[in-house]
N, C-alpha and C positions, 0 to 999 in steps of 0.2 A: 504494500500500500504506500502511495505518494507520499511521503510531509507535509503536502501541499494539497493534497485530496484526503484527508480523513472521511472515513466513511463510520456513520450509527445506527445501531440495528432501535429503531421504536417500535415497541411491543404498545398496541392499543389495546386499553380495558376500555371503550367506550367509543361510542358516536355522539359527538355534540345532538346539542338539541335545534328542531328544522332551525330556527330562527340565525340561531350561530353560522349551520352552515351553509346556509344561502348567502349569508354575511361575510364571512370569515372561510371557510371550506371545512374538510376534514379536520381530525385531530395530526393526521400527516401533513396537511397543510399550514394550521395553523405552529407547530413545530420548525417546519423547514423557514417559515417566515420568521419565529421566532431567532432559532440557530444562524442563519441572515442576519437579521440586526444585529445580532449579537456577536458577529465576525470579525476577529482579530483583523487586525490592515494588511498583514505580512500574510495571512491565508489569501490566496486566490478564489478556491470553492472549496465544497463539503458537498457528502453524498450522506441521503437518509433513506434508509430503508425501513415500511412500515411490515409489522408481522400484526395478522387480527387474531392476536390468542384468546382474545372471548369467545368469536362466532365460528372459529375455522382451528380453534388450538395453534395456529403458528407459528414456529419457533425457528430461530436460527441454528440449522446442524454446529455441533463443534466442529468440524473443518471450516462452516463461514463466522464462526466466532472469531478466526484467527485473523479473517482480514476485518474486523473491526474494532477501532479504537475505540469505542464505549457501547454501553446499552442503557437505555431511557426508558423510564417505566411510565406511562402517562398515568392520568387522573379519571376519575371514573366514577359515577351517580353513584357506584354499587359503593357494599359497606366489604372492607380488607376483611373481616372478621365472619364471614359468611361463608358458612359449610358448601361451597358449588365444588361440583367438579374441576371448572375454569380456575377457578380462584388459589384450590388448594393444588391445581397441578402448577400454577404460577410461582406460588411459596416454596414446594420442592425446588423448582428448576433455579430459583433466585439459590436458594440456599446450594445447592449444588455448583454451580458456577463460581459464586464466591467466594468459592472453595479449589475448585479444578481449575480455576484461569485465574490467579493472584492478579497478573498484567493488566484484565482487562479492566476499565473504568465503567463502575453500574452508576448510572444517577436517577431518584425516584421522586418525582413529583408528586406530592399531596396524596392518593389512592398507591403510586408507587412508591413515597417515603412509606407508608403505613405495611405495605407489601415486606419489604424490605425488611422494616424492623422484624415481624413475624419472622420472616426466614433465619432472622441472627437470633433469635431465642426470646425475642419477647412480645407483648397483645398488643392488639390494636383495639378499641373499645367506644361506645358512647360519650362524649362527654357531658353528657346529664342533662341535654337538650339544649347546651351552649354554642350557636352558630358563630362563626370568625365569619366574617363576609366584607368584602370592598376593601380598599388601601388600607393595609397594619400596619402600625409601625411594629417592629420586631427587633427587640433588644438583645446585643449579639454579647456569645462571652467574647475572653482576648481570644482565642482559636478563631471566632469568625468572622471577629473585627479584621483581622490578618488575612484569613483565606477574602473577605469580599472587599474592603480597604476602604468600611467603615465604620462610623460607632451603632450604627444602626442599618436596619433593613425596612425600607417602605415597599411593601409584596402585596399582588392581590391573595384574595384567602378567600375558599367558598368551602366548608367543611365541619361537621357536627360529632364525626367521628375523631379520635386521635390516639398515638401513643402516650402515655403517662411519664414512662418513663424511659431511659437510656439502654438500648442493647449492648449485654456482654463488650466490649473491649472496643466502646465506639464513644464517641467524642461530641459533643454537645455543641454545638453553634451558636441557638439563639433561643430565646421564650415570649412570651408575653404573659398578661395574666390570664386567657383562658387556656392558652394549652402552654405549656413547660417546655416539650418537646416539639421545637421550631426547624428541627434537622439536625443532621448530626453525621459525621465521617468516621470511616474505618480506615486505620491503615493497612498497608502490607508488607512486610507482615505486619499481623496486629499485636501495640503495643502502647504502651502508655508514655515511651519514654524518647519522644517526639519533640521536640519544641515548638512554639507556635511558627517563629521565626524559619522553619526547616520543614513542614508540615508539610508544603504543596507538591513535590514531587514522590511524596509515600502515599496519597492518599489514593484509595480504591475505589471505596465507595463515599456519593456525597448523597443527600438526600435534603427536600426541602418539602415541608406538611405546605407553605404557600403557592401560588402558580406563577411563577416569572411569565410564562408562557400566555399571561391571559388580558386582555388588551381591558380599559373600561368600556369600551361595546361589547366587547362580550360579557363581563360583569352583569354592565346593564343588563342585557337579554335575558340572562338567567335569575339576575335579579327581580324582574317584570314579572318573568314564568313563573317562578317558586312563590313570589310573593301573592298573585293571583289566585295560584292554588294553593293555598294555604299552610303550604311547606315551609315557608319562611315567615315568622309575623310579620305587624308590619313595623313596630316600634322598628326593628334589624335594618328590614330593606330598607326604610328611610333613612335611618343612619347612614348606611351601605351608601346609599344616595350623595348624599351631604356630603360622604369623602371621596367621590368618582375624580374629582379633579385635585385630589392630594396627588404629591410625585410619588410617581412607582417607579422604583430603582429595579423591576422583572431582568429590561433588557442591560441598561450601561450598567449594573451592580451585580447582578446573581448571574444575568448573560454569560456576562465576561468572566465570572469569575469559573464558571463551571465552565468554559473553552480552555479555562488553565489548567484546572483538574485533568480534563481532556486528554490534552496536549503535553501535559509536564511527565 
């Protein structure tokens, strides 16, 4: 594989809803646009490959693991914590790979940080009917102040589920006060004895519960939806509302700094 063409295998747990993608496209599209903004200046291009393991189980054989520099886990309506066949054959294959490819870089967004964490040994859960929705500010420790190169993270966030707490020999990023657990990095090998400063070229796995990935049109749109059908109250959505025009640091902050992960 090029230096200059990195290629990523995105595993889809979902299909936006119509509204997104008549607006916006697929969850492959809205990624490849994402990964785009978010391109280094010294890269030329990047190649993204989608697998649909909800509806079609697709998975990338280990021989085309090899020619890819990472694997992306998207975001997804469903709950991480639900007994499907899809789901729990997703948990296996995460945990196995993390395992059998040290090299390769896994990163999980929202439904795939929660993915993730299961695979390293710990639950993904309700959090007590506490929705995150629209621009968060997310308070990073020194580990993620350093991996994204600030004191904070402004991320969209649409999710009612989360982890609690920290997988086995993984490393804490950021919190806020409804969920603790705002993503978190493994190294490789996995070890505690890392410095923040020396961090970017060990790390394997990075994860983030927020969506870099999610534009405020799209926010909005699932915000309208959910809050219509009474999946969202409304006290939230309006919130949600009121901070659409806060700065999201998705693409110049988490972007970039997950093309370093990438790449390092």
């Amino acid at each position: 594989m090029s230096q200059k063409t990195p290629r990523l295998a995105l595993l889809l747990c979902d299909t936006p809803i119509p509204a997104v993608l008549q607006s916006s496209g697929d969850y492959h599209e809205i990624f490849k646009t994402f990964f785009r903004s978010a391109l280094p200046s010294e890269l030329v291009d990047f190649a993204i490959d989608a697998y649909d393991i909800r509806n079609k189980m697709e998975y990338p054989g280990d021989s085309q693991l090899d020619d890819y520099a990472g694997v992306v886990i998207t975001g997804s309506a469903a709950s991480a914590y639900e007994d499907v066949p899809w789901i729990s054959n997703l948990v296996k294959w995460v945990a196995n790979i993390s395992t059998a490819k040290p090299e390769l870089k896994i990163i999980g967004i929202c439904f795939g940080h929660q993915i993730i964490a299961r695979a390293l040994g710990e639950d993904c859960v309700p959090n007590g009917g506490k929705w995150e929705v629209g621009v968060t500010e997310v308070g990073l420790t020194d580990l993620g102040k350093r991996i994204f190169g600030a004191d904070v993270l402004n991320i969209q966030q649409m999710h009612r589920d989360h982890v609690p707490t920290i997988p086995p020999s993984c490393h804490l990023l950021g919190s806020t006060s409804v969920s603790m657990n705002q993503g978190f990095v493994r190294f490789s090998p996995p070890t505690g004895g890392i410095s923040a400063e020396k961090a970017l070229p060990h790390i394997q796995i990075l994860t983030l519960q927020g969506h870099p990935e999610f534009t405020a049109s799209i926010v909005k749109e699932l915000v309208d939806l959910r809050s219509a059908n009474g999946i969202i109250d409304t006290e939230t959505a309006d919130d949600a509302r009121a901070r659409a025009n806060l700065r999201n640091d998705g693409v110049d902050v988490a972007g970039k700094a997950i093309w370093q992960v990438i790449r390092a």
